[in-house]
C-alpha positions in Angstrom: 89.3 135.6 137.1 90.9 138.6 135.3 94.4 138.6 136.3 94.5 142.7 135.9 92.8 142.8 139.6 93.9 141.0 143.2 92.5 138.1 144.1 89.3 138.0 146.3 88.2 136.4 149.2 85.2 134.2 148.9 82.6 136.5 150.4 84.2 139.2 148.5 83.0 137.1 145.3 80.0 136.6 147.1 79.3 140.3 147.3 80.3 141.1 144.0 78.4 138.5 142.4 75.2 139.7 144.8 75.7 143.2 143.3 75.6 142.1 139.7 72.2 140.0 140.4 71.2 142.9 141.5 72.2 145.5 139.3 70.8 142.9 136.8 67.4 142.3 138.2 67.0 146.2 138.7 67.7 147.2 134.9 65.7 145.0 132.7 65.6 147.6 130.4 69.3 146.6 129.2 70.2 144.7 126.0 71.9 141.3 126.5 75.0 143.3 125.6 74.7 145.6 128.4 74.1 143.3 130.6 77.5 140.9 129.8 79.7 143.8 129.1 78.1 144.4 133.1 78.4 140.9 134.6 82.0 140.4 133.0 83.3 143.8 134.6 81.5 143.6 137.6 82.4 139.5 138.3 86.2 140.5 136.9 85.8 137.8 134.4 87.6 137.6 130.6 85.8 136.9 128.1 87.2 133.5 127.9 86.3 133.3 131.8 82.4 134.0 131.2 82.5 131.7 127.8 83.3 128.7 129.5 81.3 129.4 132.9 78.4 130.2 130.4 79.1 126.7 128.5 79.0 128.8 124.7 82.0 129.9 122.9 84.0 132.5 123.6 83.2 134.3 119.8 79.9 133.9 120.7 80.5 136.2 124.1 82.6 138.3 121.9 80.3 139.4 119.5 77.4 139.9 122.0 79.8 142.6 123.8 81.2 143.9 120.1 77.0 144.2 119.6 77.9 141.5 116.3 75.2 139.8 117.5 71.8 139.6 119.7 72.5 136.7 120.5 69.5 134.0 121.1 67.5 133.2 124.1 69.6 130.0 124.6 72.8 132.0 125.0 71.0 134.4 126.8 69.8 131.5 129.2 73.2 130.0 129.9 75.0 133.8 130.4 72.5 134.7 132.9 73.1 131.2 134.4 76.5 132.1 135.3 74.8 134.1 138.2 72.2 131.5 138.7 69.2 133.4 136.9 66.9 132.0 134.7 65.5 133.4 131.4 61.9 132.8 131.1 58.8 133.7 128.5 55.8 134.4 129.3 52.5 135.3 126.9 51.5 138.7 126.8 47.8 138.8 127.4 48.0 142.8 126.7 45.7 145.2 128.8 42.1 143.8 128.4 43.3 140.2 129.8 44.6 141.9 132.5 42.0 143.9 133.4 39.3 140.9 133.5 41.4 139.3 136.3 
C-alpha cells in the first residue's frame, strides 16, 4: 500500500478494489496503460506494490505506465489478475457469422 495515504479498513479495500473492477469492466476502450496507471491509483498501490501482486517485474509495470511498452497478453493476464479478472481471446467471426446465428 502507498504509504502517501492512511491506511484502510478491509471493506474500505473491498470497495475500492470493487470500483476499479468496475471502472475497468466499463471502459474497455482503454490501453493496458490506462488501465494500470487506473488500478495502481485507484487500489493506492506503488509500482513495486502492483509488480509483485502481478508476479512480473517492476520495469515491466514501469514502462507499461511510461507507455515504453504494450506490454504482452501474458502481462496483461497477470495485471488484470491482481483484481481477479481474466484476459481472454476469442475469434472474430466478423458480421456475416453473426448474422447466420
Amino acid at each position: 500500500m502507498d504509504r502517501r495515504y492512511k491506511p484502510l479498513t478491509l471493506s474500505q479495500q473491498m470497495e475500492l478494489r470493487q470500483q476499479v473492477m468496475n471502472d475497468l469492466l466499463s471502459h474497455p476502450e482503454w490501453s493496458l496503460q490506462e488501465a494500470v496507471c487506473h488500478m495502481k491509483k485507484g487500489l493506492r498501490l506503488t509500482t513495486a506494490d502492483l509488480a509483485k501482486l502481478a508476479g512480473v517485474s517492476f520495469r515491466t509495470v514501469q514502462n507499461i505506465e511510461r507507455g515504453v511498452s504494450l506490454g504482452t497478453v501474458q502481462t496483461m493476464s497477470r495485471i488484470l489478475g491482481v483484481l481477479g479478472l481474466r484476459l481472454s481471446v476469442a475469434q472474430d467471426h466478423g458480421p456475416d457469422e453473426q448474422t447466420r446465428k
